[in-house]
C-alpha positions, 0 to 999 in steps of 0.5 A: 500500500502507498501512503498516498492512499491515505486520501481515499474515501474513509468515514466513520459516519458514512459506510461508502462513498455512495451514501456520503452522496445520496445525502439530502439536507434534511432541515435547514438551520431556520426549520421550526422544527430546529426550534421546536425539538430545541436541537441546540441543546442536543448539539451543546451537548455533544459538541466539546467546544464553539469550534466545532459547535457548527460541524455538529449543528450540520449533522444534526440537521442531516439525519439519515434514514437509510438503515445501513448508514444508521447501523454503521454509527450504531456499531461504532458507538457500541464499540467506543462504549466497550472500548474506553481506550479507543475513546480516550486515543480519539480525546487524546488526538483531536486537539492535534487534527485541529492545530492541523486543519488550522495549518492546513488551511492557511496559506503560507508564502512560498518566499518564506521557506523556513517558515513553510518548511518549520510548517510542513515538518509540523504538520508531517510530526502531527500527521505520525504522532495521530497515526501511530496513537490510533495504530497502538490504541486499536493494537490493544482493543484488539479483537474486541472491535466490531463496528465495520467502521472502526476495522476499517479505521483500523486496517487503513492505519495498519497499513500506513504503519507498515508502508516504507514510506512512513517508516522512513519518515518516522525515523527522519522526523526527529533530526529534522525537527532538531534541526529547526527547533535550533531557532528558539528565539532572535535579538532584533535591532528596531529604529525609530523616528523622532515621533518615536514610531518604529520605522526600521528593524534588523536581525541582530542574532539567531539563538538557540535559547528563548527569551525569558521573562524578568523576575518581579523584583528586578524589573521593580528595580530596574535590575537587568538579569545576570542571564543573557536572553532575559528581557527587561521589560515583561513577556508580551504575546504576539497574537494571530489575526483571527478570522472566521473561514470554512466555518471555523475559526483560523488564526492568521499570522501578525503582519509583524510576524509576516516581515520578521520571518521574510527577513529572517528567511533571508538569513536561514535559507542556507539552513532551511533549503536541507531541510526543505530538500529532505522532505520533499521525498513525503510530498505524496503524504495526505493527512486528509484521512485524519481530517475527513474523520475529524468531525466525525470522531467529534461527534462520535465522542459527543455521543460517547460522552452524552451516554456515559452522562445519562449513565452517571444520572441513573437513566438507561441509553440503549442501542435501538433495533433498526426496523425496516422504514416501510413498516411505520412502526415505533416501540419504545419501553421507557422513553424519556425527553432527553433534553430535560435530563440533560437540563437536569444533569447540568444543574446538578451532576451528582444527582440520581435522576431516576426518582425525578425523571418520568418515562413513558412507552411509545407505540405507533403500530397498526393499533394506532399511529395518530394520537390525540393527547389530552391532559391538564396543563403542564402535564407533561403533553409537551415533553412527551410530544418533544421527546418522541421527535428527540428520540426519533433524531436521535435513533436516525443520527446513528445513536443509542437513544433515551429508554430501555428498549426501543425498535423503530422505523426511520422517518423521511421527515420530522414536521413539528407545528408548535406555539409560536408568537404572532409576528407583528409584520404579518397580514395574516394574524396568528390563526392564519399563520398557524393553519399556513404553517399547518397546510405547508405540512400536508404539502410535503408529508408522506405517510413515511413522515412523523408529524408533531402537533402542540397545541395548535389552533388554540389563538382562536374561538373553541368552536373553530379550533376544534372544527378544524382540527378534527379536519386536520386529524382526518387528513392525518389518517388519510395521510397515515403519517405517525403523527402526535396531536397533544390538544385541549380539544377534548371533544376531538378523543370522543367520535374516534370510533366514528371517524377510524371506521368511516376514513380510508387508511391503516392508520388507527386513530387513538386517544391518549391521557396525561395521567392524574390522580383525582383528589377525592375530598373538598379541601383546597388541594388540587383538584387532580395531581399530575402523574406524567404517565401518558396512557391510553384513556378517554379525555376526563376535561371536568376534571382538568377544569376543576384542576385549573380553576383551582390553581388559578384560585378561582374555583367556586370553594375558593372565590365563595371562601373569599366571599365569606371572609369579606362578610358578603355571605355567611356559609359556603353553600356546597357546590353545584357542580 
C-alpha cells in the first residue's frame, strides 16, 4: 500500500462513498422544527467546544434514514462504549487534527521557506504522532472491535504503519525537527523616528535559547538579569489575526510576524533549503484521512460522552433495533425527553435522576399511529410530544437513544407545528399563520413522515379550533403519517370510533391521557395531581377544569371562601357542580 492512499474515501459516519452522496439536507438551520425539538441543546451537548459547535449543528440537521448508514454509527458507538481506550486515543488526538486543519488551511508564502518548511515538518510530526496513537490504541482493543467502521479505521492505519514510506519518515522526523527547533528565539535591532514610531528593524542574532521573562523584583528595580536572553521589560504575546473561514475559526499570522520571518528567511535559507530538500521525498503524504474523520470522531465522542452522562444520572441509553422504514412502526419501553435530563444533569451532576425523571412507552403500530393527547396543563403533553421527535433524531443520527428498549422505523421527515408568537409584520394574524404553517405540512408529508402537533389552533374561538382540527386529524389518517396531536380539544378523543371506521387508511386513530390522580375530598388541594404517565384513556376535561380553576384560585370553594371572609355571605353553600 502507498501512503498516498491515505486520501481515499474513509468515514466513520458514512459506510461508502455512495451514501456520503445520496445525502439530502434534511432541515435547514431556520426549520421550526430546529426550534421546536430545541436541537441546540442536543448539539451543546455533544459538541466539546464553539469550534466545532457548527460541524455538529450540520449533522444534526442531516439525519439519515437509510438503515445501513444508521447501523454503521450504531456499531461504532457500541464499540467506543466497550472500548474506553479507543475513546480516550480519539480525546487524546483531536486537539492535534485541529492545530492541523488550522495549518492546513492557511496559506503560507512560498518566499518564506523556513517558515513553510518549520510548517510542513509540523504538520508531517502531527500527521505520525495521530497515526501511530490510533495504530497502538486499536493494537490493544484488539479483537474486541466490531463496528465495520472502526476495522476499517483500523486496517487503513495498519497499513500506513507498515508502508516504507512512513517508516522512513518516522525515523527522519526527529533530526529534522532538531534541526529547526535550533531557532528558539532572535535579538532584533528596531529604529525609530523622532515621533518615536518604529520605522526600521534588523536581525541582530539567531539563538538557540528563548527569551525569558524578568523576575518581579528586578524589573521593580530596574535590575537587568545576570542571564543573557532575559528581557527587561515583561513577556508580551504576539497574537494571530483571527478570522472566521470554512466555518471555523483560523488564526492568521501578525503582519509583524509576516516581515520578521521574510527577513529572517533571508538569513536561514542556507539552513532551511536541507531541510526543505529532505522532505520533499513525503510530498505524496495526505493527512486528509485524519481530517475527513475529524468531525466525525467529534461527534462520535459527543455521543460517547452524552451516554456515559445519562449513565452517571441513573437513566438507561440503549442501542435501538433498526426496523425496516416501510413498516411505520415505533416501540419504545421507557422513553424519556432527553433534553430535560440533560437540563437536569447540568444543574446538578451528582444527582440520581431516576426518582425525578418520568418515562413513558411509545407505540405507533397498526393499533394506532395518530394520537390525540389530552391532559391538564403542564402535564407533561409537551415533553412527551418533544421527546418522541428527540428520540426519533436521535435513533436516525446513528445513536443509542433515551429508554430501555426501543425498535423503530426511520422517518423521511420530522414536521413539528408548535406555539409560536404572532409576528407583528404579518397580514395574516396568528390563526392564519398557524393553519399556513399547518397546510405547508400536508404539502410535503408522506405517510413515511412523523408529524408533531402542540397545541395548535388554540389563538382562536373553541368552536373553530376544534372544527378544524378534527379536519386536520382526518387528513392525518388519510395521510397515515405517525403523527402526535397533544390538544385541549377534548371533544376531538370522543367520535374516534366514528371517524377510524368511516376514513380510508391503516392508520388507527387513538386517544391518549396525561395521567392524574383525582383528589377525592373538598379541601383546597388540587383538584387532580399530575402523574406524567401518558396512557391510553378517554379525555376526563371536568376534571382538568376543576384542576385549573383551582390553581388559578378561582374555583367556586375558593372565590365563595373569599366571599365569606369579606362578610358578603355567611356559609359556603356546597357546590353545584
Amino acid at each position: 500500500m502507498e501512503v498516498s492512499n491515505l486520501s481515499e474515501f474513509m468515514s466513520l459516519l458514512w459506510p461508502d462513498l455512495g451514501k456520503l452522496k445520496e445525502v439530502k439536507q434534511v432541515v435547514s438551520e431556520d426549520d421550526c422544527m430546529v426550534s421546536n425539538l430545541e436541537l441546540s441543546e442536543i448539539a451543546k451537548a455533544l459538541s466539546p467546544d464553539s469550534i466545532h459547535l457548527v460541524s455538529i449543528r450540520d449533522i444534526l440537521t442531516n439525519f439519515s434514514e437509510d438503515i445501513d448508514v444508521i447501523n454503521y454509527r450504531l456499531d461504532i458507538v457500541e464499540d467506543l462504549l466497550q472500548n474506553p481506550i479507543i475513546v480516550s486515543c480519539f480525546k487524546k488526538i483531536l486537539p492535534l487534527l485541529d492545530e492541523m486543519a488550522i495549518v492546513s488551511s492557511r496559506k503560507i508564502s512560498h518566499e518564506v521557506l523556513l517558515q513553510e518548511t518549520a510548517s510542513r515538518v509540523g504538520e508531517l510530526e502531527t500527521y505520525v504522532t495521530c497515526i501511530l496513537e490510533l495504530k497502538k490504541a486499536f493494537d490493544d482493543a484488539g479483537t474486541n472491535l466490531k463496528s465495520d467502521g472502526l476495522k476499517k479505521l483500523y486496517k487503513a492505519v495498519k497499513g500506513v504503519t507498515e508502508d516504507n514510506i512512513f517508516r522512513s519518515m518516522e525515523k527522519e522526523l526527529p533530526e529534522l525537527l532538531k534541526g529547526l527547533r535550533k531557532i528558539s528565539s532572535v535579538t532584533l535591532g528596531i529604529n525609530f523616528n523622532a515621533k518615536l514610531n518604529p520605522i526600521e528593524f534588523t536581525i541582530v542574532s539567531i539563538n538557540e535559547e528563548p527569551y525569558k521573562e524578568n523576575t518581579l523584583l528586578n524589573r521593580l528595580f530596574n535590575k537587568k538579569s545576570s542571564e543573557q536572553y532575559t528581557g527587561i521589560s515583561p513577556i508580551v504575546t504576539i497574537e494571530a489575526v483571527e478570522t472566521l473561514k470554512y466555518n471555523q475559526v483560523i488564526k492568521e499570522p501578525n503582519p509583524f510576524h509576516v516581515a520578521i520571518f521574510r527577513e529572517l528567511d533571508k538569513i536561514t535559507q542556507s539552513a532551511a533549503k536541507p531541510i526543505a530538500q529532505a522532505i520533499a521525498k513525503y510530498i505524496k503524504i495526505n493527512a486528509r484521512l485524519l481530517l475527513d474523520i475529524r468531525t466525525d470522531m467529534v461527534f462520535l465522542l459527543g455521543m460517547e460522552k452524552l451516554i456515559s452522562n445519562m449513565k452517571k444520572s441513573g437513566l438507561r441509553m440503549c442501542k435501538p433495533k433498526v426496523l425496516q422504514k416501510e413498516k411505520r412502526q415505533c416501540s419504545i419501553k421507557g422513553m424519556y425527553n432527553i433534553n430535560l435530563a440533560l437540563n437536569m444533569h447540568y444543574k446538578d451532576p451528582q444527582v440520581d435522576l431516576t426518582t425525578k425523571i418520568i418515562s413513558n412507552d411509545v407505540n405507533f403500530d397498526e393499533n394506532g399511529r395518530i394520537f390525540i393527547l389530552t391532559g391538564p396543563n403542564q402535564g407533561g403533553k409537551t415533553t412527551y410530544t418533544q421527546a418522541i421527535g428527540l428520540t426519533q433524531i436521535l435513533l436516525q443520527l446513528g445513536s443509542y437513544v433515551p429508554c430501555d428498549k426501543a425498535a423503530m422505523s426511520p422517518v423521511d421527515r420530522i414536521y413539528t407545528h408548535f406555539p409560536v408568537e404572532e409576528r407583528p409584520d404579518s397580514r395574516l394574524g396568528r390563526l392564519g399563520e398557524e393553519s399556513k404553517r399547518l397546510n405547508d405540512i400536508f404539502q410535503k408529508a408522506t405517510g413515511y413522515s412523523l408529524i408533531l402537533l402542540n397545541e395548535s389552533l388554540q389563538s382562536t374561538s373553541p368552536y373553530e379550533g376544534f372544527y378544524i382540527s378534527k379536519e386536520v386529524t382526518m387528513a392525518l389518517k388519510l395521510l397515515g403519517a405517525r403523527s402526535v396531536f397533544a390538544t385541549h380539544f377534548h371533544e376531538l378523543a370522543e367520535d374516534l370510533e366514528n371517524l377510524n371506521s368511516n376514513l380510508p387508511g391503516d392508520s388507527k386513530i387513538v386517544s391518549l391521557i396525561s395521567g392524574v390522580i383525582e383528589n377525592s375530598d373538598d379541601s383546597d388541594l388540587e383538584a387532580a395531581k399530575r402523574t406524567y404517565r401518558i396512557v391510553p384513556g378517554l379525555p376526563q376535561g371536568k376534571s382538568y377544569a376543576k384542576d385549573i380553576a383551582s390553581r388559578h384560585g378561582l374555583s367556586f370553594e375558593k372565590l365563595a371562601c373569599t366571599l365569606k371572609d369579606r362578610d358578603i355571605i355567611e356559609e359556603v353553600p356546597p357546590t353545584l357542580l
